[in-house]
C-alpha positions in Angstrom: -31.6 129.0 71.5 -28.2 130.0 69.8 -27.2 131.5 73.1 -28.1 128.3 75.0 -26.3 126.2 72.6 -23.1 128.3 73.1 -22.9 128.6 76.8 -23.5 124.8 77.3 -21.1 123.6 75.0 -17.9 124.2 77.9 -14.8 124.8 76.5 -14.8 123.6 72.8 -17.5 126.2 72.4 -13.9 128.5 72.0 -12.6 127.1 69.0 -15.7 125.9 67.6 -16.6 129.8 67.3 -13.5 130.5 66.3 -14.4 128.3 62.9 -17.7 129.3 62.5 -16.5 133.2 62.4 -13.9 132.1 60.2 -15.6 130.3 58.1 -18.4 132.7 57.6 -15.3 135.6 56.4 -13.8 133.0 53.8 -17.3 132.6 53.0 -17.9 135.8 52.2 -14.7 136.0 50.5 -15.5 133.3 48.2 -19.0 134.5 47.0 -17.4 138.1 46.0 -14.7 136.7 44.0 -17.5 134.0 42.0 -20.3 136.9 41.6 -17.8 139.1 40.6 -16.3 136.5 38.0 -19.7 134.8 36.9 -21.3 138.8 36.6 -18.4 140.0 34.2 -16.8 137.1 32.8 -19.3 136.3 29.7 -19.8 139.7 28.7 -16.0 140.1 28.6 -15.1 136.7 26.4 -18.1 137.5 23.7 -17.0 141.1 23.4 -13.2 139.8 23.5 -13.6 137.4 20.2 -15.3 139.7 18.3 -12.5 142.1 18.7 -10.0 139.0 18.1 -11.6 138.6 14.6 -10.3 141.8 13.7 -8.2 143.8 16.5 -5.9 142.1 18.8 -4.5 145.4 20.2 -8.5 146.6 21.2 -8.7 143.0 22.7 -5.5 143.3 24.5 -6.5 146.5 25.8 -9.9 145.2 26.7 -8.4 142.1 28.9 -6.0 144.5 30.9 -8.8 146.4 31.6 -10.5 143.2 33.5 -7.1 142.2 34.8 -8.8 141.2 38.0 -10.4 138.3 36.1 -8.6 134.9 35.8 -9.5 134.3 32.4 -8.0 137.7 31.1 -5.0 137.1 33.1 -4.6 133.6 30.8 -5.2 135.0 27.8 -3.2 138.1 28.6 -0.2 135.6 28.7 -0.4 133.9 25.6 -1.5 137.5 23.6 1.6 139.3 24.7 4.2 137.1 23.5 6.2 138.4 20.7 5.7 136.6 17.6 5.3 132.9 19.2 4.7 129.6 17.3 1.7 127.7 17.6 3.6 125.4 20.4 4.3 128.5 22.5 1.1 130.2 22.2 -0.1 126.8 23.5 2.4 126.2 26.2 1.8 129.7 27.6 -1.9 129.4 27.7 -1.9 125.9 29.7 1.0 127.3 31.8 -1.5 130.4 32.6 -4.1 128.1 33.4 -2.0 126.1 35.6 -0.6 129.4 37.8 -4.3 130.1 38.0 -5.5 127.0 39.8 -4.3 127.8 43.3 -6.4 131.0 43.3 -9.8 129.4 42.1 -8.9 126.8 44.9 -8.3 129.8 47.6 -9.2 128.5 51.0 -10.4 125.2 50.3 -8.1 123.3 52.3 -9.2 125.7 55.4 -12.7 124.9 54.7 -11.5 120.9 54.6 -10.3 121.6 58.0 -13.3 123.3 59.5 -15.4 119.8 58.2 -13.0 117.5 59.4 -12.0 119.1 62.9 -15.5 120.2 64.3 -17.2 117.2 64.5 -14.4 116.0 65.9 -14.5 119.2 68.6 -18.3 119.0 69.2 -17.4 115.1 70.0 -14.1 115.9 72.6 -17.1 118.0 74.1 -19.6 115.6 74.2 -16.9 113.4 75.9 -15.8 116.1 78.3 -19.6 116.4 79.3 -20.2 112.4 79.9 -16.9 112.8 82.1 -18.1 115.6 84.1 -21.8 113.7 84.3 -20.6 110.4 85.5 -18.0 112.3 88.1 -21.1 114.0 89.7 -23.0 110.8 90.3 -22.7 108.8 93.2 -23.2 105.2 92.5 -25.8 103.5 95.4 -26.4 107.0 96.7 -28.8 109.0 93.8 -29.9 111.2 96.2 -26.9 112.9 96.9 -25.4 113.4 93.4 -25.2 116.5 92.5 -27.6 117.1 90.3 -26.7 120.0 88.7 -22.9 118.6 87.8 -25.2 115.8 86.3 -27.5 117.8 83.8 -24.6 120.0 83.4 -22.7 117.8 82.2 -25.3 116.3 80.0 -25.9 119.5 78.8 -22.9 120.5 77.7 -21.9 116.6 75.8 -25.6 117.6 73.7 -24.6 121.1 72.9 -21.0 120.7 71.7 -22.2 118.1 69.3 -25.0 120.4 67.7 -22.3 123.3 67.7 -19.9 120.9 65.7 -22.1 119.4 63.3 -23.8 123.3 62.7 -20.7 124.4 61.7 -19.2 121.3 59.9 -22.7 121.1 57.7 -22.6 124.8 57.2 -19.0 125.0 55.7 -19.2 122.0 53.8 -22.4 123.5 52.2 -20.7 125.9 51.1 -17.1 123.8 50.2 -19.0 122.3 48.1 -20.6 124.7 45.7 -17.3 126.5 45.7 -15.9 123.2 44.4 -18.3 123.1 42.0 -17.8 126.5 40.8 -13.9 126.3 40.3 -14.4 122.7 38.4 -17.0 125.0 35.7 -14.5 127.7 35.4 -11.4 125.1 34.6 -13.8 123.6 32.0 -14.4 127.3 30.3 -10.9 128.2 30.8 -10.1 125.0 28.5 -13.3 125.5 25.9 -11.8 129.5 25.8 -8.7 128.4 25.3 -9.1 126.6 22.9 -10.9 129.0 20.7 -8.2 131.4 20.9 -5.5 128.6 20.0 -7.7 128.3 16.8 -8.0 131.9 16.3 -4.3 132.5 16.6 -3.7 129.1 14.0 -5.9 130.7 11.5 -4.1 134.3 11.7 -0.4 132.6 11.4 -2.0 130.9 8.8 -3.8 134.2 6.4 -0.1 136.0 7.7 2.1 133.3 6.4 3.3 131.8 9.8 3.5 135.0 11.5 0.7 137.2 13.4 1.3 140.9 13.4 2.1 142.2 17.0 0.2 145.4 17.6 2.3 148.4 18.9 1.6 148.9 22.5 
């Protein structure tokens, strides 16, 4: 049926493809990068603040071993200053954060396209096929229209439209949960955060303004 769908939607069946195989890689893209985060990401934060209580070098060590994880890249930041204030500590954690958004957002404005454009494609071909439907007919003369340029035509203006809403409903299926994802991993990214600015507030504060830095 697939098949049918494809060869019948003329012309905008190109692009339309196009999408849905590109769509389906960013996809794919997307799902490794939130497994892998959502799979390792807890473990790493509870093992992380129990080695804050008492050894910031281990926990250095222990984030620049998950490097690949936007959280430990964030913390990474702030823990490798040398000797900050409370200000800085703060400033480089939410400047972190910030450099990190663009890559929790990755590829949404191509999957914002992909919704936007194919309906729009599956409708140029529904058009297309009306046009070549109503050029095969023969007004006060049905029996010589050409009947196949007619169902052909009719054919084609049903197909394209499936095509494009298939692969506009798809995406955005998937848009969406990825949305959802990267708005729950800002809001941990905050909540974390802000545990560590209060770790680091109580160590100035048992060191008398000033945290030890470990020797790397």
């Amino acid at each position: 049926m697939s098949q049918n769908i494809l060869t019948s939607s003329g012309i905008v069946a190109i692009p339309l493809l196009i999408f849905s195989i590109l769509s389906l890689a960013l996809i794919a893209e997307r799902c490794y990068f939130w497994i892998r985060v959502w799979r390792k990401q807890d473990a790493l934060v509870s093992k992380l603040f129990k080695l804050l209580s008492s050894d910031w070098y281990s926990a250095i060590q222990l984030l620049k071993k998950n490097i690949d994880l936007p959280i430990a890249r964030v913390f990474l930041e702030a823990l490798e200053l040398e000797d900050p204030t409370v200000e800085e500590f703060q400033i480089a954690l939410e400047t972190a954060a910030r450099a990190e958004l663009p890559n929790l957002r990755r590829f949404n404005t191509v999957f914002d396209t992909i919704v936007a454009v194919s309906p729009l494609l599956g409708l140029l071909g529904t058009v297309l096929g009306l046009i070549t439907s109503f050029a095969s007919l023969k007004l006060g003369d049905v029996s010589s229209s050409d009947t196949i340029g007619v169902t052909g035509g009719i054919s084609e203006a049903l197909g394209s439209t499936v095509l494009g809403l298939v692969v506009a409903i798809f995406t955005l299926l998937f848009a969406n949960t990825f949305r959802s994802f990267y708005r729950r991993q800002v809001s941990l990214i905050s909540e974390y955060g802000g545990r560590l600015e209060l770790l680091f507030r109580k160590a100035r504060q048992k060191t008398n303004g000033k945290v030890k830095e470990p020797v790397i």
